[in-house]
N, C-alpha and C positions, 0 to 999 in steps of 0.2 A: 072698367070695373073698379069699386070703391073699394081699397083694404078698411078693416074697422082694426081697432086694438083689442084685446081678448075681452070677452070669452070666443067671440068670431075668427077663424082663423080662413085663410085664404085657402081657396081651395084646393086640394090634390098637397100642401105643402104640409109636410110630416116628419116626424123626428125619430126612427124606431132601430130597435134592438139597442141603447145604450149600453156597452158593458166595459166594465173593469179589467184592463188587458193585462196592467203591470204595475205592483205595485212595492216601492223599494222604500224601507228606514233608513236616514242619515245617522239621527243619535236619540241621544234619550230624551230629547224633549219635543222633537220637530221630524215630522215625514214628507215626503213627495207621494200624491196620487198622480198616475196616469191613467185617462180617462179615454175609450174612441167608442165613436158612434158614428153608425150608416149616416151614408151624406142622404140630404133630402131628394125625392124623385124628380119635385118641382123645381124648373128652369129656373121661377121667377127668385128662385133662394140665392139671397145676395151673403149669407154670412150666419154666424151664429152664434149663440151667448152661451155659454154656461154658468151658471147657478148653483149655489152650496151655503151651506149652513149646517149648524147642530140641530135643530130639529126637523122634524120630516114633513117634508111638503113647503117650509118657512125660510126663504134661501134669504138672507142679508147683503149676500156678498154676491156678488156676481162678475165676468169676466166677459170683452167682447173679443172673440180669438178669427174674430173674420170668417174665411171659407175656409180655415184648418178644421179638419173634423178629428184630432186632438190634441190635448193639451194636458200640461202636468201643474198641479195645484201642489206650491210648496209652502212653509213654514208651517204644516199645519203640529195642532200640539196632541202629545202622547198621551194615551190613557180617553182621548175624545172621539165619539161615535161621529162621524160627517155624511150630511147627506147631499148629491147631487141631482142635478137634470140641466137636460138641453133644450134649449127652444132654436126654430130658424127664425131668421127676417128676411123680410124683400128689402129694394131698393128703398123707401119710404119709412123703413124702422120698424114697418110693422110688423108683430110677433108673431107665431104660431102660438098653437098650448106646449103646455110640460110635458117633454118625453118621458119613459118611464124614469124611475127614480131608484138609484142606486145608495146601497150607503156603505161605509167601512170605518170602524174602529183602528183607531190608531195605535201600535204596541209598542210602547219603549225598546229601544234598541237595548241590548243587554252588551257593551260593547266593555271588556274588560281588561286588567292588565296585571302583573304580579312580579315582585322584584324583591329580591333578586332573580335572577332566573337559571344561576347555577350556583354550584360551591363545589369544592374540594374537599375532602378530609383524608387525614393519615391514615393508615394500616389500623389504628386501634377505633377507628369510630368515631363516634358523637352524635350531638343534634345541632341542630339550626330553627332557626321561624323564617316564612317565607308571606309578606303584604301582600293584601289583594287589596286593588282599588278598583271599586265596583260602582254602577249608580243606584241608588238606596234601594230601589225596588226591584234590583239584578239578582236572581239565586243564582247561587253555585254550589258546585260539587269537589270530591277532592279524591285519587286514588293512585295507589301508590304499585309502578307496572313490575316491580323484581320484590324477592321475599327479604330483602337482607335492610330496606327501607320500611320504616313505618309511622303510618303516618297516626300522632298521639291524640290530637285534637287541634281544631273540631274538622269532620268530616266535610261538612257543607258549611252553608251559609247564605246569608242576603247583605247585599251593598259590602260594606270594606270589612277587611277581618285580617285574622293573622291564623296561619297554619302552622305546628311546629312539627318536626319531624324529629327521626331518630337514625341514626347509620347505625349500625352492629358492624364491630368489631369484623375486619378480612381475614383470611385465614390462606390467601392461596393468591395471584397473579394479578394485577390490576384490575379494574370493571369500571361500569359510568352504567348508568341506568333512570329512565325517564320517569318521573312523578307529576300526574295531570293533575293541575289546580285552576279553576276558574277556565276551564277549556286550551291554558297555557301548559306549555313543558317545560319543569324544571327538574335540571339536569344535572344526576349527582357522581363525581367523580371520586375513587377512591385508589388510594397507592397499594401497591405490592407490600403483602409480607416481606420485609427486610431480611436479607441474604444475611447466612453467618460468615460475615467476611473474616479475613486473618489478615495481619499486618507482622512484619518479621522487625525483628531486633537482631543486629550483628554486633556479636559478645567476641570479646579480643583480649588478649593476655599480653604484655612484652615478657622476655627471658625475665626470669626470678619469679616466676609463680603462674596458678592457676584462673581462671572464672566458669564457674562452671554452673548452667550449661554454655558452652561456647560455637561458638561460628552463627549461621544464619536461624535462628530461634522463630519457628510460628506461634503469634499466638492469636485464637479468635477473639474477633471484637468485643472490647467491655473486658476481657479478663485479666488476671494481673500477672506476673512473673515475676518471679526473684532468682537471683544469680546472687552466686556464692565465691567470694573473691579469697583466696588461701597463698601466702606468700610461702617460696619452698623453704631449705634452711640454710640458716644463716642472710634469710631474706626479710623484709618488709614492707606493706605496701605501703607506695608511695602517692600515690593518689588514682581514685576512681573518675573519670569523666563520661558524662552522660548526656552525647546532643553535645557535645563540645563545650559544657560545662563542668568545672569542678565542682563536686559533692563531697570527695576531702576521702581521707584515704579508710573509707568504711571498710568493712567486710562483707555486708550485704547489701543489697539495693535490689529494690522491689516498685516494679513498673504497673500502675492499678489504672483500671480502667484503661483499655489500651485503644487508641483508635488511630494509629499514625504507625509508620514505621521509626524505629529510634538507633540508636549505636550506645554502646557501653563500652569501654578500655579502661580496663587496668595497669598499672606500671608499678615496677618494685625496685626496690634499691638496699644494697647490701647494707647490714648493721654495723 
């Protein structure tokens, strides 16, 4: 029997149900199609081509993948309609016709990123801005998952952009709370309201007079104290030290802003 080249196709050899089983985006500019199609009934089927192109029915490009009945067509570009079909061959090269024909639209991967992707802030609040790097024709969204976060502008967007946000001031035990941008989590951490701590001062007199108030003194952070130094009679003081420093023989001395523990001593000496 003679094969011819199409439109004559060898008899009983056929190409059917072509379909699109799986199809995956790399990035934004380039995808991979996977393509499988029923193997031909006919014996004399030595192998088969597949065919593609942007317009339908018009293949340019074609592939010889043998007796695999599929195959994955890469580099193709984003935003482009592609159409395929399969033909078999015998041993002699010669063709069948075009299986049915399949097409698929290629969609930009929306593959994004945003940085920083955390921060800190103290007990009283703030803001921050947070980049997205997007590909130009990537939307995004932005929402903010705890009430005490708020996100100012802008809510969405396409391709790169800046989101800035706002903390509101803590009021009670540490927290961290997620905020979705561009399908990423950034993650805001916040400190404790600050304890009213106390720090003591040890106030000391030698014989020949007073300090008052004396021995182990509290006082809470940030505030000040003064001690009143009073020689008895026929006394004088002789010098105040403070932290093991002289400050000369005052009468009063007054501790401001306080956040450490300190010592005070006075000493007096007859007139």
């Amino acid at each position: 029997m003679t094969f011819f080249k199409r439109p004559f196709v060898f008899a009983g050899l056929c190409i059917s149900a072509l379909a699109m089983i799986f199809l995956s985006f790399q990035t934004s500019s380039a995808a991979d199609v996977t393509l499988q199609w029923n193997a031909s009934s006919d014996a004399r089927a030595a192998g088969y081509k597949l065919y593609y192109g942007t317009q339908s029915r018009t293949y340019p490009n074609s592939v010889d993948v043998g007796k695999s009945t599929i195959y994955t067509v890469t580099g193709l570009q984003a935003g482009v309609t592609y159409y395929f079909a399969v033909t078999a061959y015998d041993a002699s090269r010669l063709e069948s016709g075009f299986s049915n024909e399949v097409s698929r639209t290629i969609t930009a991967s929306c593959t994004s990123s945003i940085s920083p992707t955390s921060r800190s802030f103290s007990s009283s609040g703030g803001s921050t801005t947070v980049s997205v790097t997007a590909p130009q024709a990537c939307a995004w969204s932005s929402s903010s998952g705890v009430p005490w976060v708020t996100i100012k502008s802008p809510y969405s967007g396409v391709g790169n952009g800046t989101v800035e946000l706002s903390v509101a001031a803590n009021t009670g035990g540490s927290r961290a709370g997620g905020i979705t941008i561009a399908d990423k989590t950034f993650t805001v951490y916040q400190d404790a309201v600050p304890s009213l701590s106390t720090y003591t001062i040890n106030a000391s007199a030698e014989s020949g007079g007073t300090i008052s108030p004396s021995g182990t003194v509290s006082v809470k952070a940030g505030a000040s104290q003064t001690f009143t130094i009073r020689p008895n009679r026929r006394y004088r003081i002789s010098s105040v030290t403070v932290d093991g420093r002289r400050v000369g023989a005052v009468s009063t001395y007054t501790f401001t802003n306080v956040n450490d523990r300190h010592t005070i001593r006075a000493t007096f000496r007859r007139r």
